[in-house]
TIBA-856931 format. One line per 2 residues: number of its first residue (from 1); their letters; for each residue y, x negated, z of N, C-alpha, C. Coordinates in Angstrom, 1 decimal. Atoms other than C-alpha are relative to their C-alpha. Layout:
# TIBA-856931
NUM) a) Y:X:Z:Y:X:Z:Y:X:Z; ...
END
This chain:
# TIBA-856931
1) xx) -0.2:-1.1:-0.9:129.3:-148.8:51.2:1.4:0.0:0.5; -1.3:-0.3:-0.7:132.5:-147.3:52.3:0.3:-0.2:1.5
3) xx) -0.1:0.8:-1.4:133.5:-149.1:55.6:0.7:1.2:0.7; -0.8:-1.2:-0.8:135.4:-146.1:56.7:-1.2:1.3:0.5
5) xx) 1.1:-0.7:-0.7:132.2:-144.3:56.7:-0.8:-0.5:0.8; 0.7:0.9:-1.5:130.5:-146.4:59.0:0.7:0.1:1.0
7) xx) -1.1:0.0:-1.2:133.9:-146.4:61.3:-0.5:1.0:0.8; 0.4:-0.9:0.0:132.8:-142.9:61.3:-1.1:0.1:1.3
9) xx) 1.6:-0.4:-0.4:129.1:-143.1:62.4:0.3:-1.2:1.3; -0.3:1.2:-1.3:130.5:-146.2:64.9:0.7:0.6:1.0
11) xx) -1.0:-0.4:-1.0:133.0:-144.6:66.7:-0.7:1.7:0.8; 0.5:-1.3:-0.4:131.3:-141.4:66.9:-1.3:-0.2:0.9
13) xx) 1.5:1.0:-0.6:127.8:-143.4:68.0:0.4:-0.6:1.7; -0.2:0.2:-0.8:129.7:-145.2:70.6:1.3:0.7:1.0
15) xx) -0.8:-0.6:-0.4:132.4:-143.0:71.6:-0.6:0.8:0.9; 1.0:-0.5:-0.8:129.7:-140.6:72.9:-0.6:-0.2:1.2
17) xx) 0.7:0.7:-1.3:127.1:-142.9:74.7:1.0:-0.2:1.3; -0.6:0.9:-0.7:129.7:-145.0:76.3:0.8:1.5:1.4
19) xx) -0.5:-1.1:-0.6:131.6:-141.6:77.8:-1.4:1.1:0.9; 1.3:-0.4:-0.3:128.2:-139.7:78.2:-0.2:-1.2:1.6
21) xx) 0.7:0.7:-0.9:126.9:-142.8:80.0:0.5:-0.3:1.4; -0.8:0.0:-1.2:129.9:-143.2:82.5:0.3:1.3:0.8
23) xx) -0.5:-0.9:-0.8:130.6:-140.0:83.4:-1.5:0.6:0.2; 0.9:0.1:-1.5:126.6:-139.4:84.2:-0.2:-0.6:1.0
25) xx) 0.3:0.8:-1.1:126.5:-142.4:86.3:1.0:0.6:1.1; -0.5:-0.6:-1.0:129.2:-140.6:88.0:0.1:1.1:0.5
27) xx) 0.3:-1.3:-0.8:128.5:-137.1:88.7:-1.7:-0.6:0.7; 0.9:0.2:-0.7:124.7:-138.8:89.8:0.4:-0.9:1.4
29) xx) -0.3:0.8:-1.0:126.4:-141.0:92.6:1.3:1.4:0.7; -0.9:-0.9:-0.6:129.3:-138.5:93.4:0.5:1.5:-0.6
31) xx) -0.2:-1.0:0.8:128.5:-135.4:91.5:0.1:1.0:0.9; -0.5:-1.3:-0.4:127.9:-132.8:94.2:1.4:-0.1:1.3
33) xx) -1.5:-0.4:-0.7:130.9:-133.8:96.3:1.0:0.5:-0.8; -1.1:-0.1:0.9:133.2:-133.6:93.2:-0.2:1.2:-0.6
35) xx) 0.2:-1.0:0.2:131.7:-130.4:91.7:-0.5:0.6:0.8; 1.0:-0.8:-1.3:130.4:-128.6:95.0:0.3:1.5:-0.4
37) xx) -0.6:-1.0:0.0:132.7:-125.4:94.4:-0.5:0.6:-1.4; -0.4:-0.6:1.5:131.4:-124.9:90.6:-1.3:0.9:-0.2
39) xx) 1.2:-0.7:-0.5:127.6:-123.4:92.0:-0.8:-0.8:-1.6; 0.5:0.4:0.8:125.9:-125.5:89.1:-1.7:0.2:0.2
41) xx) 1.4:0.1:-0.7:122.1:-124.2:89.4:-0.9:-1.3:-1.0; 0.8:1.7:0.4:119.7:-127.5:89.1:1.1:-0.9:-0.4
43) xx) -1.0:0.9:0.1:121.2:-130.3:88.1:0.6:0.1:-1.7; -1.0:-0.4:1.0:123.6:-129.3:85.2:0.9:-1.3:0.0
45) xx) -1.3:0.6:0.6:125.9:-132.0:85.2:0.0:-0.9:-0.9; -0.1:0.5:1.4:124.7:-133.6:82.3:0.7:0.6:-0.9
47) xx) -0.2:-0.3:1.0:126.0:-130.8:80.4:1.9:-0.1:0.3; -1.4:0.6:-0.1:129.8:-131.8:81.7:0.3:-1.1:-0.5
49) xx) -0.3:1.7:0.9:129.2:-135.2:80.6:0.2:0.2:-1.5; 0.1:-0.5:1.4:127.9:-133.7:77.5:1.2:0.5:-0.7
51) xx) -1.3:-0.8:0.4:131.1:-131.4:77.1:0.8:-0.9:-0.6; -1.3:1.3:-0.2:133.5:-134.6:77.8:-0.6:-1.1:-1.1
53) xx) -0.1:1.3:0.8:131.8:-137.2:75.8:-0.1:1.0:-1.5; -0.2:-0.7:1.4:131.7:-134.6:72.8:1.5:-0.1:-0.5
55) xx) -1.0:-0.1:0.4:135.4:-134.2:72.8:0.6:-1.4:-0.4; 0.0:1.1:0.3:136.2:-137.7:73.3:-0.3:-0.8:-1.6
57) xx) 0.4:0.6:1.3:133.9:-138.6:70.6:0.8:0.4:-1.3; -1.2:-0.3:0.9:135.8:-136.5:68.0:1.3:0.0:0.2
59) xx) -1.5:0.3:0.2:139.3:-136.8:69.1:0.1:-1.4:-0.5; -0.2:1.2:1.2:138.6:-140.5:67.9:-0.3:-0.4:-0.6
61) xx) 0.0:0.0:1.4:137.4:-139.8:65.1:1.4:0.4:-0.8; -1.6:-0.7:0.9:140.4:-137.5:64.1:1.1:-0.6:-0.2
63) xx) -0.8:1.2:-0.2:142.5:-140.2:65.7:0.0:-1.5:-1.3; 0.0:1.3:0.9:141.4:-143.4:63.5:-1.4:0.0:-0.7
65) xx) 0.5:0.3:0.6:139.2:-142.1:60.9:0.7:1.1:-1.1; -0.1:-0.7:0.9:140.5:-140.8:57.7:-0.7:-0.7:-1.6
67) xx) 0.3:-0.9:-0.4:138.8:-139.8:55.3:-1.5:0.6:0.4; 1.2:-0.2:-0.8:136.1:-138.5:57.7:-1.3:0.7:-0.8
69) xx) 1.7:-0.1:0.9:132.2:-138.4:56.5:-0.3:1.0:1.0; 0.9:-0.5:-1.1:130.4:-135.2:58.4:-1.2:-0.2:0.2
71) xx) 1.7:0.1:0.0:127.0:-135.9:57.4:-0.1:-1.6:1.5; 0.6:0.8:-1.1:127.4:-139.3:59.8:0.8:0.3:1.3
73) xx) -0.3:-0.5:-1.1:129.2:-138.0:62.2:-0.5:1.4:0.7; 1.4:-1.1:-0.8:126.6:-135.0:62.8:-1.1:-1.3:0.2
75) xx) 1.0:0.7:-0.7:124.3:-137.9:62.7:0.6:-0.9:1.4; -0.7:0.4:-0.9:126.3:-140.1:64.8:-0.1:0.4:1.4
77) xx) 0.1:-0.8:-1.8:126.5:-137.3:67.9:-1.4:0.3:0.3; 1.8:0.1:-0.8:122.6:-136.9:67.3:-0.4:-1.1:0.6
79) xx) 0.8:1.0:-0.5:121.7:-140.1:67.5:0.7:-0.4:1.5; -0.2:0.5:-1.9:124.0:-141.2:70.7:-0.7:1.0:0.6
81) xx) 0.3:-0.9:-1.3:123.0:-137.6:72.4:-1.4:-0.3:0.0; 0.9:0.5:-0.5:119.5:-139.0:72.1:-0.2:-0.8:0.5
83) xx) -0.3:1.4:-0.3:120.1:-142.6:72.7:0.7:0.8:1.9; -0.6:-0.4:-1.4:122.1:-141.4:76.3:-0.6:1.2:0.9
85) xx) 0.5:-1.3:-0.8:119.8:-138.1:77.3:-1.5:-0.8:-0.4; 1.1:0.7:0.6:116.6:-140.5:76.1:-1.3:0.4:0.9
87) xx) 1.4:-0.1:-1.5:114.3:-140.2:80.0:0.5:1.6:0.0; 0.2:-1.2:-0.5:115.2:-136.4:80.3:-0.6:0.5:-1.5
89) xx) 1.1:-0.4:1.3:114.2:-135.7:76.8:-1.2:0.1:-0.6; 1.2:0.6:-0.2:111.2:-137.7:76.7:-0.7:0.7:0.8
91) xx) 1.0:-0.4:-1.3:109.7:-136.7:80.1:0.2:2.3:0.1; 0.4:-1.5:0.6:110.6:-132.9:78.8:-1.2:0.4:-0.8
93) xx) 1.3:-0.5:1.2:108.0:-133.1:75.8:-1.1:-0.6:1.1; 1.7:0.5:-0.7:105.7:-135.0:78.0:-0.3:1.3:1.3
95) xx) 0.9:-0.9:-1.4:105.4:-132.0:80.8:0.6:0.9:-0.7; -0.1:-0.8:0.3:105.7:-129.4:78.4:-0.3:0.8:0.0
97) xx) 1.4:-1.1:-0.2:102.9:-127.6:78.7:-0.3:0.3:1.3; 0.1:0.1:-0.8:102.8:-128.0:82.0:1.0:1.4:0.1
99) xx) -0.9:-0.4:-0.3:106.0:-126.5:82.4:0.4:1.5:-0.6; 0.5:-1.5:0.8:105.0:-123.0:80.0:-0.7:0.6:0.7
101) xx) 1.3:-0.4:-0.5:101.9:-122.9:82.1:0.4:0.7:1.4; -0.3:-0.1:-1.2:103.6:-123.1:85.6:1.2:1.2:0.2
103) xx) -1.3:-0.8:0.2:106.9:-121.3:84.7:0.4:0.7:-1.0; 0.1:-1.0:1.5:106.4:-119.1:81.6:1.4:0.1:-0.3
105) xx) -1.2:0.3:1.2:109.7:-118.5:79.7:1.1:-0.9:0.6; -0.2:0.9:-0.9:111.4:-120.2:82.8:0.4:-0.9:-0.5
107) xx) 0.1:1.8:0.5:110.6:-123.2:81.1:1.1:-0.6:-1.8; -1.0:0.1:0.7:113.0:-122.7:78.4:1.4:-0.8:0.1
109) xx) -0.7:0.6:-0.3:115.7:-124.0:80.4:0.0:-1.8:-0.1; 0.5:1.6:0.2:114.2:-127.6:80.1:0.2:-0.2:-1.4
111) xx) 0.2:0.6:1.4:114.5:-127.3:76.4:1.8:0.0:-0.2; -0.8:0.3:0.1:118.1:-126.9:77.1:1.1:-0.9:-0.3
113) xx) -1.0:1.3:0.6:119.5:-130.7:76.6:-0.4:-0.1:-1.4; 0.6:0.4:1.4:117.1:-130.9:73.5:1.1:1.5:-1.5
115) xx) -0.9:-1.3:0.8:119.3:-127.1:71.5:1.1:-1.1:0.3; -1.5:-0.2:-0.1:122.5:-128.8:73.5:0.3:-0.9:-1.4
117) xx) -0.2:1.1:0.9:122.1:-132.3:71.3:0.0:0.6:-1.6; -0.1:-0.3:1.4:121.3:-130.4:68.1:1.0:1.2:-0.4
119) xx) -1.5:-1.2:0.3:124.1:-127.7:68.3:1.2:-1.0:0.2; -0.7:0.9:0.3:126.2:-130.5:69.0:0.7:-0.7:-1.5
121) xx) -0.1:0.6:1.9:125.7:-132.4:65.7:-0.1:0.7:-0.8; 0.0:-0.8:0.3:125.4:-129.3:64.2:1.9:0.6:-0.2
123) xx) -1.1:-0.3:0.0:128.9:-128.4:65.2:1.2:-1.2:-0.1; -0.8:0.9:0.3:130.3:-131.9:64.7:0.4:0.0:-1.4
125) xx) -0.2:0.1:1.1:129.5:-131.7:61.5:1.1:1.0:-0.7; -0.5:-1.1:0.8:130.9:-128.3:60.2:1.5:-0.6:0.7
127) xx) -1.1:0.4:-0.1:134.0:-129.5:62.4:0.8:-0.9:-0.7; -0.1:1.2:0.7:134.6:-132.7:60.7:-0.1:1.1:-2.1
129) xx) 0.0:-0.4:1.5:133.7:-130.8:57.1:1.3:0.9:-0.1; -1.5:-0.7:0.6:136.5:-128.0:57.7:0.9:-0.5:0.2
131) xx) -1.4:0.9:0.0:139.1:-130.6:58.9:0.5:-0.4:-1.3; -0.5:0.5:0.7:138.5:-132.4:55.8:0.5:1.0:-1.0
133) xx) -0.7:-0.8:1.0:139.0:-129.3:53.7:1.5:0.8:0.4; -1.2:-0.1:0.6:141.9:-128.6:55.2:1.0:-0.5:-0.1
135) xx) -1.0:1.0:-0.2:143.7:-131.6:55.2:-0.1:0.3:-1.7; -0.1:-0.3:1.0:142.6:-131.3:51.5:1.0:0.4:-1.3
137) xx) -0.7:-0.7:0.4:144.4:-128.3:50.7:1.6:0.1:0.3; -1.6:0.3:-0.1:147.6:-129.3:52.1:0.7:-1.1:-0.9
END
């Protein structure tokens, strides 16, 4: 196996969580004093974490991996964005029905971290695939 593609699926894997993980713990302890002015309806600031540990994660890939694998680095951002969204994910499918029944299309917003994670790795990937083609062609 090519060690650089693992660097890949490692850096991207923990690059994520580790960012994800700190910057939830801290919009949940001091999230609405620090975002009060941004009107965030429900609690949204996972999807800031989300934003930040996305970028993070690929600037160090671009930083110290060449040349970069997309296929693990779309898996890479899946798997941490499930590994670090793991209890809101979960406890989504488990009150699913509930949550159709009680709040009819409503309840679409709940499926919103489960789209965010897969447009994510979805767009890590294509990111990472056109970089390499155009480093390629230079």
């Amino acid at each position: 196996m090519d060690k650089n593609r693992w660097l890949n699926f490692a850096l991207g894997l923990l690059g994520f969580y580790f960012v994800f993980s700190l910057l939830n713990t801290i919009f949940e302890g001091f999230g609405a004093k620090m975002v009060s002015n941004m009107n965030l309806p429900g609690n949204y600031y996972w999807l800031i974490s989300f934003a930040a540990a996305f970028i993070v994660a690929m600037a160090l890939i671009f930083v110290f991996c060449r040349p970069r694998s997309p296929l693990l680095v779309g898996l890479a951002i899946f798997c941490a964005g499930i590994l670090s969204m793991y209890y809101t994910l979960f406890s989504t499918v488990m009150r699913l029905d509930s949550f159709f029944r009680s709040e009819g299309l409503n309840a679409i917003y709940h499926l919103l971290p489960h789209a965010a994670i897969i447009l994510a790795s979805i767009l890590a990937f294509f990111i990472i695939l056109l970089t390499n083609t155009g480093e390629s062609s230079e």
